[in-house]
C-alpha positions in Angstrom: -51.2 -62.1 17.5 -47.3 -61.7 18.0 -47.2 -62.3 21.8 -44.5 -64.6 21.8 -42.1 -62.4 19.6 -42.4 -63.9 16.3 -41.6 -61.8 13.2 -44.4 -60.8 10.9 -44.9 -63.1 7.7 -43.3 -62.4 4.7 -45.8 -61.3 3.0 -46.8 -58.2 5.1 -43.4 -57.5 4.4 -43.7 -57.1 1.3 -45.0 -53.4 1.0 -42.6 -52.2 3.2 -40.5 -50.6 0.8 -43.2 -49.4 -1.0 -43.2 -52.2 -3.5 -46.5 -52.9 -5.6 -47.2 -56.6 -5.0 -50.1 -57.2 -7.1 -48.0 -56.5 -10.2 -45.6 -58.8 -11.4 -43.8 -57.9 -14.9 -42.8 -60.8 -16.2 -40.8 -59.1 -18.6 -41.2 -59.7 -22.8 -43.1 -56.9 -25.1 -40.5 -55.0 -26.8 -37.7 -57.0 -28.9 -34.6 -54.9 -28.9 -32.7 -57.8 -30.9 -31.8 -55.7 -34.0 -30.9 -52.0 -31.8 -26.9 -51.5 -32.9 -25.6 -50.3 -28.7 -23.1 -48.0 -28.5 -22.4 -47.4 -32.4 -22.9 -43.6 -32.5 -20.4 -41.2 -30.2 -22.3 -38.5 -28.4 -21.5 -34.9 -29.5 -19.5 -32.8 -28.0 -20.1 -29.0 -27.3 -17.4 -27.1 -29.0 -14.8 -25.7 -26.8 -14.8 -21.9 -26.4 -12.3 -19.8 -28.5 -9.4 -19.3 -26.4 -9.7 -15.7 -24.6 -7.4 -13.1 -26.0 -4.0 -12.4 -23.9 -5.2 -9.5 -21.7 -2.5 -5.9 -23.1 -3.5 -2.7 -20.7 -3.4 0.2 -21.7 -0.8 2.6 -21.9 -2.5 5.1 -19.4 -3.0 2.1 -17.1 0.2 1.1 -17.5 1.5 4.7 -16.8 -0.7 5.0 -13.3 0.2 2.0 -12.0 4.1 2.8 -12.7 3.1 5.8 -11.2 1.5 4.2 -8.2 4.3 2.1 -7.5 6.8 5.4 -7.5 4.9 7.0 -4.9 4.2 4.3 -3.1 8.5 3.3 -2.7 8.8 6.8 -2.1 6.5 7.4 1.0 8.2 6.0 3.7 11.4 8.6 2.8 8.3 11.8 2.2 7.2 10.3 5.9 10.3 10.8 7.3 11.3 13.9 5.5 8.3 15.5 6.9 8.7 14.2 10.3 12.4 15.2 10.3 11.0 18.7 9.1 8.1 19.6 10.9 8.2 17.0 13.7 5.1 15.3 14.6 2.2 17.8 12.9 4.5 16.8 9.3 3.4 12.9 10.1 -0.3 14.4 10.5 -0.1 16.2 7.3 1.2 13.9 5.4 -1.2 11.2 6.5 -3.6 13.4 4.8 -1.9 13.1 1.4 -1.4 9.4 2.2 -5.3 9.0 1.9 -5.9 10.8 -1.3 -2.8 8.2 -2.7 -5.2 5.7 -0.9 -8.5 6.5 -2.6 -6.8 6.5 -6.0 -5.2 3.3 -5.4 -8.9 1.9 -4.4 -10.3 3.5 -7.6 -7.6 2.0 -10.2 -8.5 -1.7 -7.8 -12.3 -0.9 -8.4 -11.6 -0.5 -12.2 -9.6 -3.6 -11.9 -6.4 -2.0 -13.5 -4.2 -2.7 -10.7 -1.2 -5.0 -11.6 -0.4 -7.2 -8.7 3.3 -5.5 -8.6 1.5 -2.1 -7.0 -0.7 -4.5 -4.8 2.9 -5.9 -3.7 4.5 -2.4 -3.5 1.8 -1.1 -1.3 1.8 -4.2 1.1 5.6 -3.8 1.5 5.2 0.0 2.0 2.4 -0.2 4.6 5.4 -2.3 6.5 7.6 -0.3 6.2 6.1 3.3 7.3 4.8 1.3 10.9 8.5 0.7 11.2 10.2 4.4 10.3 12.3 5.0 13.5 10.0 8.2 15.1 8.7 9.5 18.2 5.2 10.6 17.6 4.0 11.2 21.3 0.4 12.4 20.4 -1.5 9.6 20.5 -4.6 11.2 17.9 -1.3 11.0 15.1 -0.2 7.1 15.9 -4.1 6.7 15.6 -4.4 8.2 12.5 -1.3 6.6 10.8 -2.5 3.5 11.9 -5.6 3.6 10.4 -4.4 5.0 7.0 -1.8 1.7 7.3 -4.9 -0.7 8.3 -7.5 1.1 5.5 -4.9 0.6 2.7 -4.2 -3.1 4.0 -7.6 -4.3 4.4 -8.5 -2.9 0.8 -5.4 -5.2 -0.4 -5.7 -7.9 1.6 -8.4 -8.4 4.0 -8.0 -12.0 5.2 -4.3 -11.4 7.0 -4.3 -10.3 10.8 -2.0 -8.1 10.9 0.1 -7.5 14.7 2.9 -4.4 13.7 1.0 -1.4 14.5 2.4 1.0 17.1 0.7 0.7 20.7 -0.4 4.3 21.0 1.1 5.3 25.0 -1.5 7.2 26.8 -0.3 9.4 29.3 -0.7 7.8 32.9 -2.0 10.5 35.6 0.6 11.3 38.2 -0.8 9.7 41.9 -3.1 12.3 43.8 -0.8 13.7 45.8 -2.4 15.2 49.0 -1.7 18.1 50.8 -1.0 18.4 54.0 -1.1 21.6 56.4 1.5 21.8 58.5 
């Protein structure tokens, strides 16, 4: 029928879109002549009240002032203890430093931590990894780090953090062989 590439007639067309053509509406039937447009404002939903101004309590207020003590005071108790007992005082005290931990993740969990204890502990995760001390034992370095990174990621889990120590491992002398002479 279309051999020589000629377009389809019109009227096949016209279904294409999905249009009825038998129908035509020719319009008329209601007369909306006397309808006033536009004369009544919609209603609008009440606002909600405004939400009370949040006042902790004084026992919340008291732990986090607490919080934020220990927390400035931790990197001088670090370096007391390493001063003291050398490296086994880091190792103990990173055992205290996770029970300050849990309790700062229970008063986050409760959502009663102010955001001046979040900043106090940020700034004092920085500045134990930079205490000037020799740890050699690589398990301690470990296991401060990880104290450092648990408490971090609790606070703030989307920053990469690059400060941590490099633990050294100790490299094996050469296999030195004998000779007999």
């Amino acid at each position: 029928m279309f051999a020589q590439k000629q377009s389809p007639p019109l009227r096949d067309l016209a279904d294409y879109g999905g249009k009825r053509t038998d129908v035509v509406d020719f319009g008329g039937g209601i007369d909306y002549g006397d309808h006033q447009w536009f004369q009544d404002k919609p209603t609008r939903p009440t606002p909600p009240p405004p939400q009370p101004e949040y006042t902790p309590a004084p026992e919340v207020i008291s732990m986090n002032d607490s919080f934020e003590y220990a927390l400035g005071s931790a990197p001088n108790v670090l370096y007391a203890r390493y001063k003291q007992y050398g490296q086994l005082g880091v190792l103990g005290w990173c055992s205290e430093f996770s029970e300050l931990i849990d309790g700062l993740k229970d008063l986050g969990f409760q959502g009663n931590m102010f955001t001046t204890t979040r900043a106090q502990a940020l700034e004092t995760c920085s500045l134990l990894l930079k205490l000037p001390m020799e740890i050699d034992m690589q398990l301690i370095v470990m296991y401060l780090s990880g104290q450092v990174s648990r408490l971090r990621y609790f606070l703030d889990s989307d920053t990469v953090w690059e400060d941590y120590p490099i633990p050294r491992f100790p490299v094996h002398p050469p296999q030195v062989s004998i000779l007999n002479t």
